[in-house]
Chimera marker file (.cmm) of the C-alpha trace (Angstrom):
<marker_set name="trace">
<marker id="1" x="11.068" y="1.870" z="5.287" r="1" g="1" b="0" radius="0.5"/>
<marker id="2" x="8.748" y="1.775" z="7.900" r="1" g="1" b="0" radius="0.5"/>
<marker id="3" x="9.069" y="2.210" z="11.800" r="1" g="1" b="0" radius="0.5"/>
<marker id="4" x="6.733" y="-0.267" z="13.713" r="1" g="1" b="0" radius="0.5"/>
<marker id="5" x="4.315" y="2.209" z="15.042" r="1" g="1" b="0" radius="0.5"/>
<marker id="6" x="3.564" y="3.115" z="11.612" r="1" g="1" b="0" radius="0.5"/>
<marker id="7" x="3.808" y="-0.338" z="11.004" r="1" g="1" b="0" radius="0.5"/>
<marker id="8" x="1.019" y="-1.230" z="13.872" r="1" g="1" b="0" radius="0.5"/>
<marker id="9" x="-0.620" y="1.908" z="12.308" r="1" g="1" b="0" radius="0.5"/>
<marker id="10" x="-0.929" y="0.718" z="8.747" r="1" g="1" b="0" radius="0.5"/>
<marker id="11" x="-2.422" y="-3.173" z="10.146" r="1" g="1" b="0" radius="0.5"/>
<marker id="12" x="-4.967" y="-1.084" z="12.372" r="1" g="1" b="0" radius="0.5"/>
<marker id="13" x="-6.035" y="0.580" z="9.483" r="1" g="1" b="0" radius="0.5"/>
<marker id="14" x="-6.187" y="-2.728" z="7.175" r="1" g="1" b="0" radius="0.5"/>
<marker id="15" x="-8.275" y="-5.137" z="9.519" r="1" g="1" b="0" radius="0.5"/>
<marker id="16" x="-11.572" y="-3.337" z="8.303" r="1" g="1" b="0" radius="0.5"/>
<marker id="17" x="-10.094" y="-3.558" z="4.300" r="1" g="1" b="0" radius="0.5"/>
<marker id="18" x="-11.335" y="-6.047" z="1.969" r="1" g="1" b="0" radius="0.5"/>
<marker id="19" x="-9.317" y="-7.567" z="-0.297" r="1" g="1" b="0" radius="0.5"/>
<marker id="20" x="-8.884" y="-5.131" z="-3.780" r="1" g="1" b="0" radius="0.5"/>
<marker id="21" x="-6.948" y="-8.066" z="-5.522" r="1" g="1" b="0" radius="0.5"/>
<marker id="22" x="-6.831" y="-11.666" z="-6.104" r="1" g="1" b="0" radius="0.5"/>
<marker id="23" x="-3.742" y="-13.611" z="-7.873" r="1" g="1" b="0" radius="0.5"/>
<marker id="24" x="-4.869" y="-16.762" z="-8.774" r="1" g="1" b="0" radius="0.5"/>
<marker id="25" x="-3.609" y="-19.568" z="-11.030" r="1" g="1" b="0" radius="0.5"/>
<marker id="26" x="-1.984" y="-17.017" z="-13.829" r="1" g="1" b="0" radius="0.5"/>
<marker id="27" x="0.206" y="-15.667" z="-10.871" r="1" g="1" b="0" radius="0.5"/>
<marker id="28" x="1.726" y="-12.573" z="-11.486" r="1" g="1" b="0" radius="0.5"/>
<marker id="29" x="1.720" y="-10.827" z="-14.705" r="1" g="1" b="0" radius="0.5"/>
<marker id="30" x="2.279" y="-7.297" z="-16.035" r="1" g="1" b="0" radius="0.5"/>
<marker id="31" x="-1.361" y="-6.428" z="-16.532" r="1" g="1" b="0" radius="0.5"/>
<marker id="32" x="-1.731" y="-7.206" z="-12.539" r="1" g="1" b="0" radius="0.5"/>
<marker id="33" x="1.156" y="-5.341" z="-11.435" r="1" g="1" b="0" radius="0.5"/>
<marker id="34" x="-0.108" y="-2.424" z="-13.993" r="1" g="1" b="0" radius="0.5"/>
<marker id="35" x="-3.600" y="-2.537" z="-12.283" r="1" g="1" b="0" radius="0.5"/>
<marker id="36" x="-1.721" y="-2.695" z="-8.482" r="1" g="1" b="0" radius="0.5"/>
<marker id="37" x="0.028" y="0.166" z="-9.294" r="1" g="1" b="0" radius="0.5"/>
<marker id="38" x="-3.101" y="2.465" z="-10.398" r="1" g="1" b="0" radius="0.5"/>
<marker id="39" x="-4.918" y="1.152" z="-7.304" r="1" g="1" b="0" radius="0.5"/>
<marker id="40" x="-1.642" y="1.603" z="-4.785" r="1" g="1" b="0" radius="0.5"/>
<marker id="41" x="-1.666" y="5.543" z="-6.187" r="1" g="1" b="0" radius="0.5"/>
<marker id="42" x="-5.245" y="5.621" z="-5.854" r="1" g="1" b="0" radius="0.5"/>
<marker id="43" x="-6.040" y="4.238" z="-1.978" r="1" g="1" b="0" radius="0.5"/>
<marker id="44" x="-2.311" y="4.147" z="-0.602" r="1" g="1" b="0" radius="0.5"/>
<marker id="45" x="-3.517" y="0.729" z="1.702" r="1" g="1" b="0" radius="0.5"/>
<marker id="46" x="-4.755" y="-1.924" z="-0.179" r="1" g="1" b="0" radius="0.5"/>
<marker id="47" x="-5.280" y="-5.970" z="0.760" r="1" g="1" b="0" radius="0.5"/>
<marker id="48" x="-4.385" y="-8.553" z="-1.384" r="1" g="1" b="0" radius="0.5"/>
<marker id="49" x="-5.653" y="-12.514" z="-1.494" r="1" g="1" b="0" radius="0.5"/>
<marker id="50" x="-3.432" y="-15.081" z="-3.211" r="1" g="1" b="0" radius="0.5"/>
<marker id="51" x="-5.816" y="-17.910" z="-4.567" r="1" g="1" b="0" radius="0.5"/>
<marker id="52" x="-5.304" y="-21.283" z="-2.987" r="1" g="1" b="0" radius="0.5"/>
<marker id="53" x="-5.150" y="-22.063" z="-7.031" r="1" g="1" b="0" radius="0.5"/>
<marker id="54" x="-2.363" y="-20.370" z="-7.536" r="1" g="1" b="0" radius="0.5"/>
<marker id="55" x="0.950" y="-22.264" z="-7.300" r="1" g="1" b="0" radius="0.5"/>
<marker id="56" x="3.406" y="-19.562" z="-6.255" r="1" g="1" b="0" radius="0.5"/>
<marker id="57" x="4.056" y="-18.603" z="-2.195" r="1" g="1" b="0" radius="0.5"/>
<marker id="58" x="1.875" y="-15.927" z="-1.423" r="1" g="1" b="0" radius="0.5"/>
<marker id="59" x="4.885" y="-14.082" z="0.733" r="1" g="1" b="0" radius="0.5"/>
<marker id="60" x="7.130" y="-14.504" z="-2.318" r="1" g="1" b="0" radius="0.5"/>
<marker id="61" x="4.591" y="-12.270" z="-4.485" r="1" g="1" b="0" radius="0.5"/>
<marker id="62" x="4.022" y="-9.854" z="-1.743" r="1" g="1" b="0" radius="0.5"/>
<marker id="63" x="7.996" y="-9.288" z="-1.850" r="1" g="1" b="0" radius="0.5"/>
<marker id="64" x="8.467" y="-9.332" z="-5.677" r="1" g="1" b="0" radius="0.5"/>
<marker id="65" x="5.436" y="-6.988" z="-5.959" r="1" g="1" b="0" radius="0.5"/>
<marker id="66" x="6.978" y="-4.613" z="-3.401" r="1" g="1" b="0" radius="0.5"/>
<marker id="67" x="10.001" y="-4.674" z="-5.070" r="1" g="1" b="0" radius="0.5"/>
<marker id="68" x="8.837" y="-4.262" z="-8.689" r="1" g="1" b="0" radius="0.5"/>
<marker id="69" x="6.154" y="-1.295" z="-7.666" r="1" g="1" b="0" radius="0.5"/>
<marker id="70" x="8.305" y="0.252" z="-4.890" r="1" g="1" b="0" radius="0.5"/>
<marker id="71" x="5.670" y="0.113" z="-1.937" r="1" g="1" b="0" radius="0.5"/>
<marker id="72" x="5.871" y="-1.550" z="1.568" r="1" g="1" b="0" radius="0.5"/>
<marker id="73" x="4.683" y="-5.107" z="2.793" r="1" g="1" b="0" radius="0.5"/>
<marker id="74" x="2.633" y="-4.159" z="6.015" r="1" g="1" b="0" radius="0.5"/>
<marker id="75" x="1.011" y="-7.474" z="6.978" r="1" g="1" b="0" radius="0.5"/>
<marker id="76" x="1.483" y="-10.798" z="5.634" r="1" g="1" b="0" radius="0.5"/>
<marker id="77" x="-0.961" y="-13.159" z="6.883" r="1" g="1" b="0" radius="0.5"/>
<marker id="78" x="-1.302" y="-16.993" z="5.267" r="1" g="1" b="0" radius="0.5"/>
<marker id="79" x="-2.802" y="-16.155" z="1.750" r="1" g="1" b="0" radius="0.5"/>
<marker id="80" x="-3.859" y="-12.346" z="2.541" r="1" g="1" b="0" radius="0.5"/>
<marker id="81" x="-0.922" y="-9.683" z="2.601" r="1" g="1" b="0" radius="0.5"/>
<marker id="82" x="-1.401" y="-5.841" z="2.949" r="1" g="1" b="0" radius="0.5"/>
<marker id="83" x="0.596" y="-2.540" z="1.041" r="1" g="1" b="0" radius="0.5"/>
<marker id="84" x="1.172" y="0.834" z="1.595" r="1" g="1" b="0" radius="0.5"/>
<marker id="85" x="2.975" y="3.322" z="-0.908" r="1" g="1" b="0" radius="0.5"/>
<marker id="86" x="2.183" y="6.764" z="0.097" r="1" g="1" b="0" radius="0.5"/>
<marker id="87" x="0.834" y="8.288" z="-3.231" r="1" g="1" b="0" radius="0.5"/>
<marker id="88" x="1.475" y="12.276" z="-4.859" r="1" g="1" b="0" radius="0.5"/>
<marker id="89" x="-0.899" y="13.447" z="-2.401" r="1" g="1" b="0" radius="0.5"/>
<marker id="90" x="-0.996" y="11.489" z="0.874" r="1" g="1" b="0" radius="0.5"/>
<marker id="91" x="-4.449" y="10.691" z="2.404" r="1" g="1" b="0" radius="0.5"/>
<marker id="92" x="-3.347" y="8.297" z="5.354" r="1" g="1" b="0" radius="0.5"/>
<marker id="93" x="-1.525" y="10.030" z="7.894" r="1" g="1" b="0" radius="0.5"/>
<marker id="94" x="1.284" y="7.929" z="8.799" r="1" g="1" b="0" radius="0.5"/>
<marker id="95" x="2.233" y="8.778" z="13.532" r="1" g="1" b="0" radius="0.5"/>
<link id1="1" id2="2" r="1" g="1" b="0" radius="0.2"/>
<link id1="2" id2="3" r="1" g="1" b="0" radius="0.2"/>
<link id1="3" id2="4" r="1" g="1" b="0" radius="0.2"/>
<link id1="4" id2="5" r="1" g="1" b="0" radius="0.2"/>
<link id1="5" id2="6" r="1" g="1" b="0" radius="0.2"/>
<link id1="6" id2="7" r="1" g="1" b="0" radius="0.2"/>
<link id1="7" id2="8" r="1" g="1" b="0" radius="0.2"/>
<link id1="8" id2="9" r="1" g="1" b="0" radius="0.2"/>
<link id1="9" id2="10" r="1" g="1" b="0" radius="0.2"/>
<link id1="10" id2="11" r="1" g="1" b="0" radius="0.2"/>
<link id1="11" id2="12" r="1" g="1" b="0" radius="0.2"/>
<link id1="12" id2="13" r="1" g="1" b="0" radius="0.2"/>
<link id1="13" id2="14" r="1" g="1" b="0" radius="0.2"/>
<link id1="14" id2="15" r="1" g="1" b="0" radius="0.2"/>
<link id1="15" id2="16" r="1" g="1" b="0" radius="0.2"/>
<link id1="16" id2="17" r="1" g="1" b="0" radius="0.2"/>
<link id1="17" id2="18" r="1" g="1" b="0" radius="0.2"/>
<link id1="18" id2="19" r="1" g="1" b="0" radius="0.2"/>
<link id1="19" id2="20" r="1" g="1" b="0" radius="0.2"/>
<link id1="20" id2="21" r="1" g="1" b="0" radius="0.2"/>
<link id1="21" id2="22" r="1" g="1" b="0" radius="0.2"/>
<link id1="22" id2="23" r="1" g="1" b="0" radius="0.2"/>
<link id1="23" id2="24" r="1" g="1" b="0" radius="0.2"/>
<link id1="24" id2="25" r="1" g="1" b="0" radius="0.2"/>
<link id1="25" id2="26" r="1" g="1" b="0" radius="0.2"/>
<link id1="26" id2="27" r="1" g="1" b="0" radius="0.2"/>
<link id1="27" id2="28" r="1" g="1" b="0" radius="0.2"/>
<link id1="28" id2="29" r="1" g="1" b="0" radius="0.2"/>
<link id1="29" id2="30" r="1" g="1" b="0" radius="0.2"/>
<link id1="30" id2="31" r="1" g="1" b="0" radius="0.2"/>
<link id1="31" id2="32" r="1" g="1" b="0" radius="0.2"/>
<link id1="32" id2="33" r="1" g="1" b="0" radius="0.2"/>
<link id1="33" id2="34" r="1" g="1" b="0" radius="0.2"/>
<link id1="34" id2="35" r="1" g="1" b="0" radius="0.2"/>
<link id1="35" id2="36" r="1" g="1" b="0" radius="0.2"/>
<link id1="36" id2="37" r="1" g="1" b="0" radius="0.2"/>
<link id1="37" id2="38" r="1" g="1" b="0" radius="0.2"/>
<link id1="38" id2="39" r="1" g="1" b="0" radius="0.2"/>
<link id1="39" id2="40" r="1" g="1" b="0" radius="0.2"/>
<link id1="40" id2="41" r="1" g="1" b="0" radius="0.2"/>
<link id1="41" id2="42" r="1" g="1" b="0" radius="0.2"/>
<link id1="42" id2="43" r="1" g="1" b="0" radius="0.2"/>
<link id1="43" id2="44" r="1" g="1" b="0" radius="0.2"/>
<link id1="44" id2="45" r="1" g="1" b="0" radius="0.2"/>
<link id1="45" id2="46" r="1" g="1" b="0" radius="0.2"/>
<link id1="46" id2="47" r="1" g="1" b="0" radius="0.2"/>
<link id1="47" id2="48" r="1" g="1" b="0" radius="0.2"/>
<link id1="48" id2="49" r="1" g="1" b="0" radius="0.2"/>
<link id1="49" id2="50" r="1" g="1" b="0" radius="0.2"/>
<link id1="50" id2="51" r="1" g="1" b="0" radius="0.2"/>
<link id1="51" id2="52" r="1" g="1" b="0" radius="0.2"/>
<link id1="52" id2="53" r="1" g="1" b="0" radius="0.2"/>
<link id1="53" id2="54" r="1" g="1" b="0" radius="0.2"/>
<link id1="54" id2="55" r="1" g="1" b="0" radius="0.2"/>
<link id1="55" id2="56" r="1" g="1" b="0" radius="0.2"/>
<link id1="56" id2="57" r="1" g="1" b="0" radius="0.2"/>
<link id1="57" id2="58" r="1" g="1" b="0" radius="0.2"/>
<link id1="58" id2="59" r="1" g="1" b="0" radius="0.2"/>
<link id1="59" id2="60" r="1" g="1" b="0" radius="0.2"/>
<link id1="60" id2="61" r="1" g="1" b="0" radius="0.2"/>
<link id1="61" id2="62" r="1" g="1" b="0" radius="0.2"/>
<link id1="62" id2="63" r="1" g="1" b="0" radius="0.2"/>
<link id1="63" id2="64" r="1" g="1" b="0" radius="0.2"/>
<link id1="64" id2="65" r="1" g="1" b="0" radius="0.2"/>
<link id1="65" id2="66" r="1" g="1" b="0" radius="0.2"/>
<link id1="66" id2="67" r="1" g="1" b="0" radius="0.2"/>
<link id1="67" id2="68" r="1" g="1" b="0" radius="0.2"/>
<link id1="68" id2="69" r="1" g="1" b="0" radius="0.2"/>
<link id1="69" id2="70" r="1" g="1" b="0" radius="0.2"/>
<link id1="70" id2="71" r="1" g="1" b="0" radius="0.2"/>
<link id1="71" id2="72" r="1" g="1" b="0" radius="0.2"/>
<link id1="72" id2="73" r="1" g="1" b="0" radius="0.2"/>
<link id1="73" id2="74" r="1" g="1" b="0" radius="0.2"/>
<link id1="74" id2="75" r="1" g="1" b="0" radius="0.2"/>
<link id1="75" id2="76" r="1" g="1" b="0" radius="0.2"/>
<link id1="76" id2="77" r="1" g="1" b="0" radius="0.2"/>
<link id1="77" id2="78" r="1" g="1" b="0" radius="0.2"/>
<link id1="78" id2="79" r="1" g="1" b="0" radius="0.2"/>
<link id1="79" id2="80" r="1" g="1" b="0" radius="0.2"/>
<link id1="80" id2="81" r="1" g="1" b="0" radius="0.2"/>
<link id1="81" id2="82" r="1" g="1" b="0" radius="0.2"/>
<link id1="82" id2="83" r="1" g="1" b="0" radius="0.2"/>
<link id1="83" id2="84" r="1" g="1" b="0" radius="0.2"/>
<link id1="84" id2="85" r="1" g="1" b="0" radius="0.2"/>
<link id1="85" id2="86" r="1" g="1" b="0" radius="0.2"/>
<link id1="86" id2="87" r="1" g="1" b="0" radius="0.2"/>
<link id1="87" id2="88" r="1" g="1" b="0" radius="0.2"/>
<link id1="88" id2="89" r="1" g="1" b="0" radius="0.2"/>
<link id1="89" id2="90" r="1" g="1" b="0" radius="0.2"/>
<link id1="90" id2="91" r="1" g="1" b="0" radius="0.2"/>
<link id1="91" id2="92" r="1" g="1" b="0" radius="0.2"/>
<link id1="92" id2="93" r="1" g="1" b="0" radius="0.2"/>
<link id1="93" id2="94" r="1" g="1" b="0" radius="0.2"/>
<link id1="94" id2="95" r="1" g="1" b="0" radius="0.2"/>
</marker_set>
C-alpha cells in the first residue's frame, strides 16, 4: 500500500509518461496481462489508455489488473490510469 506522498510522488513522476498500453475492444486477456507484467518489472511506472472501443470501465480494469499482477493503481484519470510495482531491483525511489 501506498502513503499519499508516495502517492503524489508516483503522479509527479507519471505526468511526463506516455501511455505503454492500450486495451481496446478485446479487453483484457492473458497475453495483455502477460505483456503488463514484463513491462511493470521492467519500468516500475507505466501509463495505461483504455480505448473508447472497448466496452469495459476503464477503473474496473485498472483494479482487476492490480489485483491479478499485484501492483498499485496510482492515478486513475477518465480512460488513462497509472501503476507502480516496485520490481527485483528498484529504480524509482519511492520519499
Amino acid at each position: 500500500m501506498l502513503t499519499s506522498k508516495q502517492r503524489a510522488y508516483l503522479r509527479s513522476l507519471g505526468n511526463e509518461l506516455e501511455p505503454v498500453f492500450q486495451i481496446g475492444k478485446g479487453g483484457l486477456s492473458e497475453e495483455i496481462l502477460n505483456q503488463l507484467d514484463a513491462v511493470l518489472e521492467a519500468r516500475e511506472l507505466i501509463k495505461v489508455r483504455v480505448l473508447k472501443s472497448c466496452l469495459d470501465d476503464p477503473g474496473a480494469l485498472a483494479d482487476e489488473i492490480a489485483a491479478e499482477l499485484g501492483c498499485d493503481v496510482v492515478q486513475k484519470i477518465g480512460r488513462i490510469f497509472l501503476l507502480y510495482r516496485p520490481a527485483e531491483e528498484p529504480r524509482i525511489q519511492l520519499p
